[in-house]
N, C-alpha and C positions, 0 to 999 in steps of 0.2 A: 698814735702808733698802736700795734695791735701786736698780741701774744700770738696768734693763730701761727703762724711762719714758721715757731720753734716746736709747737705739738704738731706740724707735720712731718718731723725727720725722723723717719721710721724707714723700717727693712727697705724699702724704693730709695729712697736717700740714699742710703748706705748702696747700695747697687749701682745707684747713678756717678758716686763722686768716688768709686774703689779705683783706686788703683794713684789714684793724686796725690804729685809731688809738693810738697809743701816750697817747695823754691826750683824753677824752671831755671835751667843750664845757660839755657842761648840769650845770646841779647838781642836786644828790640832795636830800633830807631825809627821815629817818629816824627816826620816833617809838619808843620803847619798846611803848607799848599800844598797842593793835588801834585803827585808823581806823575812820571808818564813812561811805568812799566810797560816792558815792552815782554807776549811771551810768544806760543804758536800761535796766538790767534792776533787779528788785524784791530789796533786803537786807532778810531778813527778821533783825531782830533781837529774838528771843525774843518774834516776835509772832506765836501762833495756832498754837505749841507751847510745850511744856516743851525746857525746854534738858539735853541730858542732861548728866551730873556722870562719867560710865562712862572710862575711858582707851580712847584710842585704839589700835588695833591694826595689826599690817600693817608692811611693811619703807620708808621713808623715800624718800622721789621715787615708790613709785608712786600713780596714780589709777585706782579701776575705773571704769567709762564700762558702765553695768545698760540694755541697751535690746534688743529683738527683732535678729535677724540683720539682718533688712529696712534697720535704720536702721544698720548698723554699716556702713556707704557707704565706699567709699576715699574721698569727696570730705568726710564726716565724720573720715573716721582722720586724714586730710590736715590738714584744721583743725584741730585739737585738737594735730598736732604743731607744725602751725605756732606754734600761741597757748602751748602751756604745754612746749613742748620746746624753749624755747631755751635754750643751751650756758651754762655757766660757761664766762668766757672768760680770760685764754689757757690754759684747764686745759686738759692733755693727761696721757693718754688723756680724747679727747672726756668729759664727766659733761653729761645733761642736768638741768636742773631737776626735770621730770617726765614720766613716762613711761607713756602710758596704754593698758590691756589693756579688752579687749570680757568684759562678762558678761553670759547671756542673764539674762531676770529669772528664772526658777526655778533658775538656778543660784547666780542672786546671793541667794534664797530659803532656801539650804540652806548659804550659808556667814554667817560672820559679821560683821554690818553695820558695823561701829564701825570701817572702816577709816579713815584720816588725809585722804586724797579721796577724792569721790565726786562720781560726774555720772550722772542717768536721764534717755535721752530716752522719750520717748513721742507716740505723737501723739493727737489728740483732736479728734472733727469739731464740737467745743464751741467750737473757737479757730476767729478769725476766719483768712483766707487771707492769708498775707504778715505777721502780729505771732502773732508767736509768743510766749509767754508763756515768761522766763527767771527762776527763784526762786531765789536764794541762799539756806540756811539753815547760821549758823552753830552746833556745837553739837547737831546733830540725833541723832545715835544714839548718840553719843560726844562727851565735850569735846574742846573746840579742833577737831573735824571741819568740816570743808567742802565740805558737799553742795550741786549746783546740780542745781535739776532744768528740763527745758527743753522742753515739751509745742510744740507746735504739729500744723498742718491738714494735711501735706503734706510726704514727705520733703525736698523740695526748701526747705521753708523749715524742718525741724531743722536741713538743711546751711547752708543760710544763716544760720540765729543761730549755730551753732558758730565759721561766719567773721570774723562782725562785732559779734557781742555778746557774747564772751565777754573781751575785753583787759583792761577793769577786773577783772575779776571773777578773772583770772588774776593781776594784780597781788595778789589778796587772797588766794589761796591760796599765792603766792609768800612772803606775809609771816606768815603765819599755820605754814609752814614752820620760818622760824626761831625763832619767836614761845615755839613749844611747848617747843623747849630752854630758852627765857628761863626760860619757867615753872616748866618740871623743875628747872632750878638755882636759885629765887628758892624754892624748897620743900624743896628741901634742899642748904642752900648748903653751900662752905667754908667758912664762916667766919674762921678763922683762917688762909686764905692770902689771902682776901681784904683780911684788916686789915692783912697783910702788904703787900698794893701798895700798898693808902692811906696807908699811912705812909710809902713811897719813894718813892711821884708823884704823891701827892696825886688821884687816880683811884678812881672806882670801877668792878669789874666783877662781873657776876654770875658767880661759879664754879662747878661740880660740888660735890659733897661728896668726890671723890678727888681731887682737883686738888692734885699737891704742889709745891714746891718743889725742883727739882732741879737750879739751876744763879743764884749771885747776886753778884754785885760791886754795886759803887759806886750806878754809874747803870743796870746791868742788872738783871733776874732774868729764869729761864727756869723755863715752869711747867707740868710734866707730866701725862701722865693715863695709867692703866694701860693695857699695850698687850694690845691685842687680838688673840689667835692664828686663824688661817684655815690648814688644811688645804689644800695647795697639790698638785695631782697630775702627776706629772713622768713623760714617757714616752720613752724612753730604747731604739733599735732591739727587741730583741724582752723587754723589759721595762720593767714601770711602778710607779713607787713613788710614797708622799707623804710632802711635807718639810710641818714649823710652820714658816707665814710668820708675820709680826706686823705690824697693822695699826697705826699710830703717828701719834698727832696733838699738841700741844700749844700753849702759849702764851710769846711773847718779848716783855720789854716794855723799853726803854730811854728814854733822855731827854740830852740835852745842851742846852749854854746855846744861846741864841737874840741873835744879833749884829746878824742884817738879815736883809730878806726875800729874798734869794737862797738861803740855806736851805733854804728850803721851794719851789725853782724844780726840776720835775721830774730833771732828771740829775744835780744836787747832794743829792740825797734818796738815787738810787741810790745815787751814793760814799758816800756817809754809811753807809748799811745796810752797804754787801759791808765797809768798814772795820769798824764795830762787829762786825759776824758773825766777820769773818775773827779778829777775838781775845779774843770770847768764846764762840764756839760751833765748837771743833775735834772733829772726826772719831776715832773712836776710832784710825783709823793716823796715826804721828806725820806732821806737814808737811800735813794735809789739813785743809780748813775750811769751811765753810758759806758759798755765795756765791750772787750771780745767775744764772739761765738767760739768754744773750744771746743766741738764736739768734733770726733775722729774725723766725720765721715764730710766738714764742712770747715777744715782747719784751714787758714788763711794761706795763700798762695802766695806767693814774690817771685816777683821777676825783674832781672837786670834790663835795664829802659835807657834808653836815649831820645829826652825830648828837647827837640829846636836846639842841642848841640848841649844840652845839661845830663851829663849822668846821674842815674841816680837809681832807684828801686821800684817797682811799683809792686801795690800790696791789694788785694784783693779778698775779701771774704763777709762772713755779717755780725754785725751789730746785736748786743742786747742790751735792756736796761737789767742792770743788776742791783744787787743790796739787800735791803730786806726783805723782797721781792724782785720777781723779774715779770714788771708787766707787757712787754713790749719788744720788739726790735725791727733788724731788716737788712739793706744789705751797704757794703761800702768799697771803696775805690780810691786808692791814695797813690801816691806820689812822694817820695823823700829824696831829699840831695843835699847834700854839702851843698850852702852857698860861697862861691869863690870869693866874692869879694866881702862875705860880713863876717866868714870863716862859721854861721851859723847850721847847724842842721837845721831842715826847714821842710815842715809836710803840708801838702795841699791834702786834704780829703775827703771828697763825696761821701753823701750819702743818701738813701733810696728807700721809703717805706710807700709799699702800696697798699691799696685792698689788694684783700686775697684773690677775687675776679675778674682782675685788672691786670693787665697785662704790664708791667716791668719798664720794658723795653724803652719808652720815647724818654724816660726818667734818669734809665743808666746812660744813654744816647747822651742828654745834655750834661747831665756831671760829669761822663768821657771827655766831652769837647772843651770845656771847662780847663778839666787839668792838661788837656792836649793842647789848650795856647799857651801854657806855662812858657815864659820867656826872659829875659834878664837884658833884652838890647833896649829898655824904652825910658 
């Protein structure tokens, strides 16, 4: 794990994460399986095609957007970042959701269609002036893919559906995101670290099939995944070498008894966690430990959650090692709830350290999915 993350939150920082509520008002709810929102635009579900069965391909947050130069507008690029590029929050280094690149159609002709998103515009003097015709298809060249295609009469109203018709539609590719880890690990699970939480917290999670055990007491476990090496290239006055960095994610789950609801009152949640961290999850140099980021501009987020029918909190912000030093950190993702039947609180919680020129993204994707199978019927 690496310091670099915390000497970048400077003046951009602060600008990026101003104006963040440290606890979100509205509640959430959170199904396992795919919904079937319905908005202005048309979900086709496996109507008036075959649904392909092929895997998807292509690197995790992005979208290709297949349309003539003509329709590739700043005021289209603009929308589409507006709608599907917003931030994990308080994550830093900024990570968007998704990130979308222009291909013309013969170029998009000559590569391979089965990427993870997809959006074609085109226009057609077939469509009426001002309704533009927007099609969702899930499943089209690839499973689990989510292509939307978006014809209309007039650039001026492709720019306009990308502004205002695409929010549902964005929600479905947001969850269809993490959806696909659910899948990958519900087909080839762990198994057996899985029976392993069930039996400590009475939980179920969908795991990897690598997912080990690497760290367990009483009312903890901590549950790893093999780390991923990135070639890191360092240039150093009139020389340049490369070091293996490692890409590092996994899962912490703990529980204590449940006395009253001050517990579960947002800054009695923090204490809870940096105590629990701080004496089970120490740093490889003696006196260092795993704790909160408190810095103004990257204060931990919470939000009222309903997953698979469990209320509870989800908590959002990063990681440091602290103590006599702080060499390290990154970023995390949890989950807390009263469990009904052991009357225990009880957190799941991600965590995410990358290289610094590495993109985030497929990392917080699988720890989302992770605490988004969180279930209590198994």
């Amino acid at each position: 794990m690496r310091n670099s993350i915390f000497s970048l939150v400077t003046l951009s920082l602060l600008l990026f994460s101003c104006g963040e509520n440290q606890e979100g008002s509205s509640a959430m709810v959170v199904k396992s399986e795919t919904s079937s929102e319905k908005g202005t635009t048309t979900i086709s579900e496996n109507k008036g095609y075959t649904q392909s069965t092929f895997p998807v391909v292509g690197k995790v947050g992005l979208m290709a957007v297949v349309c003539p130069d003509e329709l590739w507008t700043p005021r289209v690029e603009k929308a589409l970042d507006s709608v599907f590029g917003e931030y994990f929050r308080p994550f830093y280094p900024p990570q968007k959701r998704f990130e979308a690149y222009h291909l013309t159609p013969e170029e998009f002709e000559k590569r391979n269609k089965r990427v993870r998103n997809l959006m074609v515009l085109s226009l057609d003097d077939k469509v009426k002036p001002g309704k533009a015709e927007v099609n969702l298809k899930e499943s089209y060249y690839a499973s689990t893919q989510m292509a939307t295609y978006i014809s209309a009469n007039s650039v001026s109203d492709i720019e306009e559906a990308c502004e205002s018709q695409l929010w549902d539609i964005a929600r479905r590719y947001d969850k269809m995101a993490w959806r696909r880890e659910v899948i990958r690990n519900q087909r080839d699970p762990g198994k057996m670290v899985e029976k392993r939480v069930f039996d400590k917290f009475d939980i179920h999670l969908d795991l990897p099939k690598n997912a080990s055990v690497s760290g367990e007491r009483k009312n903890f476990v901590r549950i790893s995944f093999p780390d991923e090496s990135r070639p890191m290239d360092l240039a150093g006055g009139s020389y340049q070498t490369t070091r293996t960095n490692f890409n590092q994610y996994g899962i912490m789950i703990w529980q204590y008894s449940f006395t009253d609801s001050s517990l579960l009152e947002y800054q009695t949640m923090l204490n809870s966690r940096d105590t629990i961290l701080k004496y089970n999850v120490p740093h490889e140099y003696e006196g260092v430990y795993m704790g909160t980021q408190y810095h103004p501009a990257v204060v931990p987020i919470r939000k009222r959650l309903t997953l698979n029918t469990i209320e509870g909190y989800e908590l959002t912000g990063l990681f440091k090692f602290t103590g006599e030093m702080e060499p390290s950190g990154g970023m995390f993702w949890s989950f807390t709830f009263l469990h009904p039947k052991t009357n225990k609180i009880v957190t799941v919680s991600g965590f995410v350290d990358v290289v610094p020129t590495t993109s985030a993204v497929p990392y917080i994707r699988r720890v989302q999915a992770i605490l988004y199978s969180l279930r209590l019927d198994d």
